[in-house]
N, C-alpha and C positions, 0 to 999 in steps of 0.2 A: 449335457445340452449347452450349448454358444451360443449366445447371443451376439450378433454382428454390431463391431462399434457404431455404424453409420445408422441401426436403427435405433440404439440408444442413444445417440443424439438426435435421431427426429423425433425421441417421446420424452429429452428433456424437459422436465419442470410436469412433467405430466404424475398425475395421481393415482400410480399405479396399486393403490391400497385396496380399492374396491374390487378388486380381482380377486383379494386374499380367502377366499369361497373356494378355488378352485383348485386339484389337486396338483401338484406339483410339475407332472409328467404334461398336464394340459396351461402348462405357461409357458409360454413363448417369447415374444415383443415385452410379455410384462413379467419376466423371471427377473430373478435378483442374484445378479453375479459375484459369486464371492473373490472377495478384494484380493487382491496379489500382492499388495503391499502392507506394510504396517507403518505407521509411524506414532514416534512418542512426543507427546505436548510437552515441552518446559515455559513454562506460567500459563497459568488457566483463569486470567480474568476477562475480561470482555470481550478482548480482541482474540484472547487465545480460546475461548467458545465457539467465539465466530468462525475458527478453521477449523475446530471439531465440527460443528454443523455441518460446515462445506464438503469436509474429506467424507463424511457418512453420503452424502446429499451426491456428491460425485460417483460414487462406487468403488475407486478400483483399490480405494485403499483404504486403512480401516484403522483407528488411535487406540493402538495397543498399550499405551502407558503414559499417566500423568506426575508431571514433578511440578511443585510450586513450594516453597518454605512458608506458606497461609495457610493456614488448617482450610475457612473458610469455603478460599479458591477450588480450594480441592473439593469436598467435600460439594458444593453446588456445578462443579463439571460434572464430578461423577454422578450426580443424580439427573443431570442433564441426559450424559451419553446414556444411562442405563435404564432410565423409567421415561424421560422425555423423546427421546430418539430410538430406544428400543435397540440400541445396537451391539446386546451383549455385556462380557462385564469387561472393566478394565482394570491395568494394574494401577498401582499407587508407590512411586519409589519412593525413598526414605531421602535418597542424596543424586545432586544432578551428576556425578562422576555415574553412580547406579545404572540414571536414567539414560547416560549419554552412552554407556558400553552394554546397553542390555542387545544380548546376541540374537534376539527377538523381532528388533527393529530393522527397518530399513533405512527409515530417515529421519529426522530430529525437525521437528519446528517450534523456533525460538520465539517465544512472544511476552519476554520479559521486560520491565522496563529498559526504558531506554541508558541510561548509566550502569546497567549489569550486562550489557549486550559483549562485550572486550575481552570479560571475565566469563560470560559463557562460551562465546566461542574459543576461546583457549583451551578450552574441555573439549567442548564438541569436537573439536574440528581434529584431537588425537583420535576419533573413532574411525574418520575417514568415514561416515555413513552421508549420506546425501545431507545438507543442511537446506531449512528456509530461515531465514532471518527475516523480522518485521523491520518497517522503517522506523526510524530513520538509522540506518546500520549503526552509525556512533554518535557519541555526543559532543568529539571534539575531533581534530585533525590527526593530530599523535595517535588516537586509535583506529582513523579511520586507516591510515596508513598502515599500521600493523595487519588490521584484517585484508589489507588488499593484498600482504605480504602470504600470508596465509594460505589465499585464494586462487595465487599465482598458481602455481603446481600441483594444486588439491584434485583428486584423485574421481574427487567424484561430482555431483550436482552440489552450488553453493549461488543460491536466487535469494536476489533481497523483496523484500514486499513491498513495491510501489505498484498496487492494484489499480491507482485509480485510471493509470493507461487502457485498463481494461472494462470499466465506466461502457457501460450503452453507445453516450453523446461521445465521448471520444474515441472509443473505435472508428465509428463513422466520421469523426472529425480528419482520425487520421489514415486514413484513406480515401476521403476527398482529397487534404489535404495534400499529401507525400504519396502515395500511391496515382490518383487520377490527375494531379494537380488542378485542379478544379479552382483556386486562385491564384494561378500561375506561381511567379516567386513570393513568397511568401517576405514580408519587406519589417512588418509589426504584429507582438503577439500581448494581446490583452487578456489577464485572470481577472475574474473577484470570485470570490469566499465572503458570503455573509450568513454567518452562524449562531449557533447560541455557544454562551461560554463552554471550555474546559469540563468535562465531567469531573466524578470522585474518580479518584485513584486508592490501590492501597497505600500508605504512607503518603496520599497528597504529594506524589513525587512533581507530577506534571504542573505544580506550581511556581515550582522554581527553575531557574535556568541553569542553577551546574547538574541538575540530574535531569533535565529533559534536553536538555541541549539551546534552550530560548525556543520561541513561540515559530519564529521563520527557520526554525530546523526539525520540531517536532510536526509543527502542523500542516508549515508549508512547503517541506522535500517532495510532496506531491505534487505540489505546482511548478516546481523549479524543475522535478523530471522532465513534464511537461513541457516547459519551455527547451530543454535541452534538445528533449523526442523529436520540437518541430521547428529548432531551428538548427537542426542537424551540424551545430556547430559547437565550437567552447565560448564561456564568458571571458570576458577580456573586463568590466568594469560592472562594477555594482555599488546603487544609493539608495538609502533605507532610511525612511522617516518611522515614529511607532510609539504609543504612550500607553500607559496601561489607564483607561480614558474612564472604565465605567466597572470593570470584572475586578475584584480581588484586593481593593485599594486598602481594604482591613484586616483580609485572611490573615491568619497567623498558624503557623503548625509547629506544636515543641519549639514555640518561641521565635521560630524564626517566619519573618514577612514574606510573603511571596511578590515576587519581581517579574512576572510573566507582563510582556504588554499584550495589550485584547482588539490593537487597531493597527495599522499600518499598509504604507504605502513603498514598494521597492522596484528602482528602474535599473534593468541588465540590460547592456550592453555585449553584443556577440561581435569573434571574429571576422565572419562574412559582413556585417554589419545591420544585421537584424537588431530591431529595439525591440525589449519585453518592459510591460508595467504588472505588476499585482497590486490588487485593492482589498484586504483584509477587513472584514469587522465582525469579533467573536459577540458583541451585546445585539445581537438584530434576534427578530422574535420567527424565526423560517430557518431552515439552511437553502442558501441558493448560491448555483455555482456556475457561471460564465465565461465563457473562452469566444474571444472574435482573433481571428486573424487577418488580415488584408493585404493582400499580394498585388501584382501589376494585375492583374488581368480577372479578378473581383474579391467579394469580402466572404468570408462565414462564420456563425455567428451560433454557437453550444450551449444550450443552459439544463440544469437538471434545479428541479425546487421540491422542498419536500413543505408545504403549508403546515399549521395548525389550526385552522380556521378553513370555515366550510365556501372557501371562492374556488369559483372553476377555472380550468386552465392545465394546459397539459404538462404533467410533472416533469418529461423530457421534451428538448426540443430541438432541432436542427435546420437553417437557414443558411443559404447560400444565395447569394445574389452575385452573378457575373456580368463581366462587360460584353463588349463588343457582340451583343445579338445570340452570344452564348446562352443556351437554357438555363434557369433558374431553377429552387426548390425548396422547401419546406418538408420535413417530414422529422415524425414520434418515434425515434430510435428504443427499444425496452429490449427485454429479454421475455424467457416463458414466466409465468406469476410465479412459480416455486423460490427460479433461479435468482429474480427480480428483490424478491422480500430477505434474501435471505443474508443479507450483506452488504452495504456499500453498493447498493443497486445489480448487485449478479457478480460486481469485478472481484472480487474473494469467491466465489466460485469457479471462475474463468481463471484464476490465478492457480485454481490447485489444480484443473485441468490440466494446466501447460506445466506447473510441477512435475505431476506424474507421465504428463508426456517427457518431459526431458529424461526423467530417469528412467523410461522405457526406452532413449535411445532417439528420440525427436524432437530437431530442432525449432525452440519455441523463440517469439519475440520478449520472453520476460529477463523483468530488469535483472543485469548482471551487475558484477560488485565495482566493476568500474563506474557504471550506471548511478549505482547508489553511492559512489563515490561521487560525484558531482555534482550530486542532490543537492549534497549535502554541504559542498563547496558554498554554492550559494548562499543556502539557507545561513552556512557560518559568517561567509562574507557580510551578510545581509545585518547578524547581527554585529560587526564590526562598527560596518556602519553606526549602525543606531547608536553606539556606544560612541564614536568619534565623532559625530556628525560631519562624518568629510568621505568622500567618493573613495572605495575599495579600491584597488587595481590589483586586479586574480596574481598575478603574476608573483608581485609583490609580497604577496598574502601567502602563497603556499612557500615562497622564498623564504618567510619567516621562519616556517615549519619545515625545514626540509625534507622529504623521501629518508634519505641516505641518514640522515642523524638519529632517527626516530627510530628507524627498525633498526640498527646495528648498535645499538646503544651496550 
C-alpha cells in the first residue's frame, strides 16, 4: 500500500497514533511508510537528537547508526530513539572510520562540535555517501577552504545546516521579500537575537573561541546567512563591537578561562550597497528574534519570541507596511503543532525534508557549502573586528588566507 506524498503533507504534524486500534490493511491517510533511507548520526548531543527526532518525525528516512566517543551521548540517544520514539533498535559504532563506511547507510549527519567538523569530514567525505554537516561548517578560514575543496566535485548531496532560513517568520519573510517583493528594493536589513546564555557542552567547548570558532561564528552564521539570503549580494566591509558584559566572566575549565563575548553589535556593508546591523545579547531572560527590512517602496518587520513567564502575545509574528496605497498586513506565520515543537520552530524538520528531497533527486533551496561558506566569512570577519577594533575589508581578509595556499599546501 502507497501513501501519496501530497497527502502526507496534508496530515503533517498530525497524530496519527490514535489510529494504532486499527489493522494494518484498514490504514490508509494514517499508514506509516517505511523509510527508504538510512542515515548514521556522528555526535548524539542535543543538536544531534534534534535530527534524530526530525529524520523519525519525517518518515522517509530512518538513523540506522550512532557514533559519539561519549559513552553518555550515546547511551541517552539510544534510549531516546528506542523507548522514547519507538523507532526500532539502532546500531552503536565503535569508530567514526566504522560509522562513516558502514554499507548500511545512505547518508552521514555530522553534528559534532564545531572544531572536529575538518577532521570529520575528511573521513566522511572518502565514503562519498550523502553528508549533512551542522553549522557553522568550520571554525576558521584554512578549513573552511579545504571543505569547499572537497565539496567541489563530491559525487553526491553535501548541505550545511543553516535551518533557521527555514524558521515559520522567515519563509514568509522571504517571500515577501525576494519572491513578491513586497518592499520593493530592499536598501537595509536589521537582526536582534536576545537570548539566554550558552548552554552546557560536553568538554564546555562552546566556551571558548578556538574550539567554537567565537560567539559571531557559532551563534551568529544564522544571522549572517540571513543577511546574505536577502541581500542577494557579497559583503564588501564589516564592524563588530562585543564584550563578554554579564556570561562567563569566571568560568574556568581544566584551567583555562573562557573568552566567549555574550553581547554585541556588527554593521555589514554589501556590494549593491545594502547595509546590515545585528544586535546580540546572550544575558536577556526570553529568546527573541527580529528581522526588519526596508526597501523603496515599504518595511517588514519578523519576530519569533519564546517567553518564560505567563504574558500574552503571539510567539510568531509578520508585519508589512507598504507605501504608496499598496495593501498592508499582519499575520501568525507557525507550522502544524508536532512540526512546530519539535526543533527550532519546525526549521530542523523542514531542513531534513529538503535533505531527503535532494537526495531523492530534487532541487531544494538548502544552504549549500558555498553558502555556509560566507556565513561564516562574516561571522569570522566579525570577529576580526572585535579583536582589532577597526573596520574588516572582506577583500582583504580572505587575501590574507588565500584559496590557492591553503588547499595546495
Amino acid at each position: 500500500m502507497t501513501v501519496e506524498r501530497q497527502e502526507l503533507d496534508i496530515l503533517a504534524g498530525f497524530d496519527k497514533s490514535k489510529f494504532d486500534y486499527l489493522p494494518g490493511d484498514d490504514r490508509y491517510l494514517t499508514a506509516e511508510n517505511q523509510p527508504k533511507l538510512k542515515f548514521n548520526l556522528i555526535g548524539t548531543g542535543n543538536i544531534g537528537q534534534e535530527h534524530m527526532k526530525v529524520t523519525v518525525l519525517e518518515g522517509r528516512a530512518t538513523i540506522n547508526g550512532l557514533y559519539d566517543p561519549n559513552q553518555k551521548s550515546i547511551e541517552q540517544a539510544k534510549d531516546v530513539f528506542v523507548n522514547e520514539l519507538q523507532a526500532g533498535d539502532v546500531k552503536v559504532f565503535e569508530s567514526l572510520e566504522e560509522a562513516c563506511n558502514d554499507p548500511e547507510a545512505d547518508a552521514l549527519l555530522i553534528c559534532t562540535p564545531n572544531y572536529t567538523h575538518i577532521d570529520v569530514v575528511r573521513v566522511a567525505a572518502k565514503s562519498k555517501k550523502h553528508i549533512f554537516l551542522e553549522k557553522p561548517m568550520t571554525t576558521n578560514l584554512e578549513d573552511a577552504y579545504e571543505i569547499m575543496e572537497i565539496a567541489k566535485d563530491y559525487p553526491s548531496i553535501f548541505q550545511i545546516g543553516l535551518q533557521y532560513r527555514y524558521k515559520p517568520i522567515y519563509v514568509e519573510a522571504i517571500h515577501e521579500a525576494l519572491e513578491r517583493k513586497s518592499v520593493g528594493d530592499i536598501k537595509t536589513i536589521s537582526i536582534m537575537e536576545h537570548r539566554v546564555p550558552f548552554l552546557d557542552k560536553v568538554g564546555q567547548w562552546n566556551k571558548f573561541s578556538e574550539k567554537s570558532g567565537g560567539t559571531f561564528v557559532e551563534k551568529c552564521c544564522h544571522y549572517f546567512d540571513l543577511f546574505n539570503l536577502f541581500a542577494q549580494s557579497k559583503p564588501v566591509e564589516v564592524y563588530a563591537t562585543g564584550s563578554q558584559a554579564v556570561n562567563f566572566q569566571t568560568f574556568q575549565y581544566e584551567g583555562e578561562s573562557s573568552d566567549i563575548i555574550d553581547s554585541g553589535f556588527v554593521i555589514v556593508k554589501y556590494e549593491n550597497g545594502i547595509q546590515c546591523n545585528f544586535n546580540l545579547s546572550m544575558f536577556s531572560p526570553m529568546f527573541y528574534e527580529e528581522l526588519v527590512l526596508c526597501g523603496n517602496e515599504g518595511r517588514l518587520k519578523a519576530t519569533e519570541t519564546e517567553r518564560f513567564v505567563p504574558l500574552e502575545g503571539p510567539d510568531n509574528y509578520l508585519e508589512i507596511i507598504r507605501a504608496g496605497g499598496s495593501p498592508s498586513k499582519t499575520s501568525t506565520p507557525v507550522y502544524p503543532t508536532e512540526i512546530q515543537k519539535s526543533g527550532h520552530g519546525g526549521a530542523t524538520y523542514y531542513e531534513h525534508v529538503y535533505f531527503v528531497d535532494n537526495i531523492l533527486g530534487k532541487t531544494t533551496s538548502t544552504a549549500t557549502v558555498e553558502e555556509g561558506f560566507w556565513s561564516i566569512v562574516v561571522g569570522l570577519a566579525a570577529e576580526e573586528s572585535l579583536r582589532t577594533d577597526e573596520k574588516v575589508i572582506i577583500n582583504d581578509f580572505l587575501a590574507a588566507n588565500p584559496k590557492d595556499t591553503v588547499v595546495n599546501k
